[in-house]
C-alpha positions in Angstrom: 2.9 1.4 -11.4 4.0 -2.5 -10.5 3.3 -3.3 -13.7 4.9 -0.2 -15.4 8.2 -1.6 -13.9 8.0 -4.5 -14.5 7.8 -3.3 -18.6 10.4 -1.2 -18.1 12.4 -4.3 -16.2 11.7 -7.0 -19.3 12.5 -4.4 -21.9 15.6 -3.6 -21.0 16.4 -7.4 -20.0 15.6 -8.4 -23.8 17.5 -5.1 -25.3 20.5 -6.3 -23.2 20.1 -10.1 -23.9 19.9 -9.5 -27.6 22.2 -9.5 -30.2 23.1 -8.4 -33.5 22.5 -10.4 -36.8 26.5 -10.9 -36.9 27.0 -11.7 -34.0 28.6 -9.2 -32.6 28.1 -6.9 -29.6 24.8 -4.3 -29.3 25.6 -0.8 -30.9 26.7 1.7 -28.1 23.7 3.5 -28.7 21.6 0.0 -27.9 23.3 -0.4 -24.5 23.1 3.3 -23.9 19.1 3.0 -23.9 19.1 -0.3 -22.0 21.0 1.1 -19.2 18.7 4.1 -19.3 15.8 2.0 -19.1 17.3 -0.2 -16.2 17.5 3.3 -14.4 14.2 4.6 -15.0 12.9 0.9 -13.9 14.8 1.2 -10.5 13.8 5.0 -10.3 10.0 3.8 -10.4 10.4 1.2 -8.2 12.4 4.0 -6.1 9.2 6.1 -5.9 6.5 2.9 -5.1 9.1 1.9 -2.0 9.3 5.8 -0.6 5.8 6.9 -1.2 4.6 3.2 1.1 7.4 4.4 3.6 5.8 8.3 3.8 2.4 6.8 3.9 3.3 4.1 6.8 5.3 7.1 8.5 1.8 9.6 8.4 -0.1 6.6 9.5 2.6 6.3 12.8 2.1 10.0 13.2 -1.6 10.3 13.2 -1.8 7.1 15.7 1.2 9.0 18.0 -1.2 11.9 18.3 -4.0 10.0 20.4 -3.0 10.7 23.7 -4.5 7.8 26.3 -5.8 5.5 23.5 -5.7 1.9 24.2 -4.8 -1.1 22.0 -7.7 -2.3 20.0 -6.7 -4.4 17.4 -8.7 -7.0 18.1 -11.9 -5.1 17.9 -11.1 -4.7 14.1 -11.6 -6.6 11.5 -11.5 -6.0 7.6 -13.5 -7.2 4.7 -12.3 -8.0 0.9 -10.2 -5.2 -0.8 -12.3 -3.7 -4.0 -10.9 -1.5 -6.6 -12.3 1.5 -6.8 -12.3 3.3 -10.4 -10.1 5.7 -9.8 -7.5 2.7 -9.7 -7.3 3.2 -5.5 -8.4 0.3 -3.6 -10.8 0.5 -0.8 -11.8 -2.3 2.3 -14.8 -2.2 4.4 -13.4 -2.2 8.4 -15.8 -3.1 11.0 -15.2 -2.0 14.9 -17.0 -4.2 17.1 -17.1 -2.3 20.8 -16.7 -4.8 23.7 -16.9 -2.7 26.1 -19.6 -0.8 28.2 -18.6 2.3 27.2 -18.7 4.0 24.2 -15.4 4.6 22.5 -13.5 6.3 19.4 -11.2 4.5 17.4 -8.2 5.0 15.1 -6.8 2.8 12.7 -4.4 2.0 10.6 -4.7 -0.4 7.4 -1.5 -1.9 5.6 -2.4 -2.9 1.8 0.4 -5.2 0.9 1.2 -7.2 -2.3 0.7 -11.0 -2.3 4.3 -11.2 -0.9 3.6 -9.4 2.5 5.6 -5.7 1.0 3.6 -2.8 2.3 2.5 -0.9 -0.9 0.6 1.5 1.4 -1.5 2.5 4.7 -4.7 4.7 5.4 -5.4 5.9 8.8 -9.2 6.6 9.5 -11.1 7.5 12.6 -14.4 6.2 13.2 -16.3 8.3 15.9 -18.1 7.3 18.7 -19.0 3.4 18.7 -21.5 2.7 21.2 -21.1 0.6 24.1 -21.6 -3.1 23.0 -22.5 -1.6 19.6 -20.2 -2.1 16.1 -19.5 0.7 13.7 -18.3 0.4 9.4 -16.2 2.7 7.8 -14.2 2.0 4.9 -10.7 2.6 4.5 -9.2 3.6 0.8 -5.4 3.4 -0.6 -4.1 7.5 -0.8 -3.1 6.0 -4.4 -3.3 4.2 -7.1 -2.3 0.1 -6.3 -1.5 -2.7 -8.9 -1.8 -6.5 -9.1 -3.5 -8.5 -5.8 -4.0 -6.3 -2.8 -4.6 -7.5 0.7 -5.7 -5.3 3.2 -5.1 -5.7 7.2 -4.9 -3.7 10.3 -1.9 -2.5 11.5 -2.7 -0.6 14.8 -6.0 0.5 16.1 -6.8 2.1 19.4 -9.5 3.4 21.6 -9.9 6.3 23.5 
């Protein structure tokens, strides 16, 4: 969708920077397209902000429902971010139990772009880890993600 954008960004930039053979102003009809495309760029990038925020905001949700959990985040740890076929991106996430007691865990996982800007988050549960035992699970994007993804963990707890 990034890249759609961006498309729809750089064409209208170049209808709007261009100029007629005499050099005169665009045609009304010219800038009447560019300022459509302008909106339909800002649109998109409208939707790829608000479906991150809904995703990060399902994610809180889902972690707000474990009632007594305890903060885990440093039993997590995450691997390289693939991309799947379906365009989604997935990460291999790896609880390591500490403790001697077995434990469920929830997590969340932020994939951001190379700048740090959430793009979206995946909750998963992995069941029972056993005392001083590791678990893997993988965690997958709820859609499809351009350019470089990096993957971390957001929240994770144990109950």
């Amino acid at each position: 969708m990034r890249r759609l954008v961006v498309a729809a960004v750089v064409a209208g930039g170049l209808v709007l920077t261009g100029c007629s053979s005499d050099g005169g102003s665009l045609p009304s009809s010219v800038q009447s397209g560019a300022s459509a495309l302008a909106s339909a760029a800002n649109s998109l990038a409208s939707v790829a902000s608000s479906a991150a925020a809904s995703a990060e905001a399902a994610a809180s949700s889902a972690l707000a429902s474990v009632k007594g959990g305890l903060d885990a985040k440093g039993d997590v740890t995450v691997g390289g971010v693939v991309t799947d076929s379906d365009g989604k991106v997935s990460v291999p996430v790896t609880v390591t139990n500490r403790t001697s007691q077995p434990y469920k865990y929830t997590i969340q996982i932020s994939f951001e772009d190379g700048s740090g800007k959430l793009l979206d988050a995946a909750v998963l549960t992995v069941p029972e880890v056993a005392a001083a035992g590791t678990a893997e699970a993988t965690a997958k994007s709820n859609r499809k993600l351009d350019g470089t993804v990096t993957a971390k963990v957001g929240s994770a707890l144990r109950y």
